[in-house]
N, C-alpha and C positions, 0 to 999 in steps of 0.2 A: 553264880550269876549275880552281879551287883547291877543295880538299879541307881539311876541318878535321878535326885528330891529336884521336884522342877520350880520350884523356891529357892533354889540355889540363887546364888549371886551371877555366876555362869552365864547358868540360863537364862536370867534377867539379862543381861546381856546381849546372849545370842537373840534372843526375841528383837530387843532394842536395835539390835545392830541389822537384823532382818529387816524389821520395820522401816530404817533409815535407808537400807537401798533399795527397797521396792518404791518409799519417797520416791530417790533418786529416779528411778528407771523412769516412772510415769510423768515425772517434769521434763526427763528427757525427752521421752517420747511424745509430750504437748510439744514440745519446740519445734522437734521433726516435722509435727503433722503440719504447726503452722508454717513453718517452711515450704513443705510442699504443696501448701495451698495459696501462698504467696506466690511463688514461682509457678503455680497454675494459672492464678490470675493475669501475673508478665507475660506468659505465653498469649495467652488470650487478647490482652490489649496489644501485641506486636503485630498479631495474626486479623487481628479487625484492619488494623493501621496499614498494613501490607496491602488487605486485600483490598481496600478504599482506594489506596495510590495506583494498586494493577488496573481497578476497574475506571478511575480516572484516565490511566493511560489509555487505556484503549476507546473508551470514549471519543476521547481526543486527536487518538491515530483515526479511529471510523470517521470523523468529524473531517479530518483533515483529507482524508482518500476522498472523501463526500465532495469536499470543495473544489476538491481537483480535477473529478470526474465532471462536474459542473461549470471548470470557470473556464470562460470562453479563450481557444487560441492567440495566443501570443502572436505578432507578428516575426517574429524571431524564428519561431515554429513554421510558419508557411514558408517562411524562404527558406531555410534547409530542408523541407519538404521540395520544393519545386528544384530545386539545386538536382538534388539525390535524383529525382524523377526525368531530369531533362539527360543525365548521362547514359 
């Protein structure tokens, strides 16, 4: 059974070279995280912005049914009204 001296040059080495891609991995993996919390934040500002223009919209359709149920008949409206009613 041979034993290998962990003072070797090697080994110096393989440590080294160890050391260099767990480096790597965890630079990797900050990018990723900020990535995906970049693109959590877009999600979030799209979904404000959405939801602001939907409730706009409807606002403004309610507003609009509002004025319509309110605004006094047309006379355009009573005479195709009397027309219909007289045949």
């Amino acid at each position: 059974m041979s034993t290998k001296p962990t003072s070797s040059p090697e080994a110096l080495l393989r440590v080294q070279s160890k050391a260099a891609l767990a480096q790597q991995r965890r630079v990797e993996a900050e990018t990723a995280l900020e990535a995906a919390r970049a693109e959590q934040v877009a999600v979030r500002e799209r979904t404000a912005r959405l939801r602001a223009l939907r409730l706009a919209k409807e606002a403004a359709d309610e507003a609009a049914a509002l004025a319509e149920k309110k605004a006094p008949r047309t006379a355009a409206k009573r005479v195709s009204k009397k027309v219909s009613s007289a045949r």
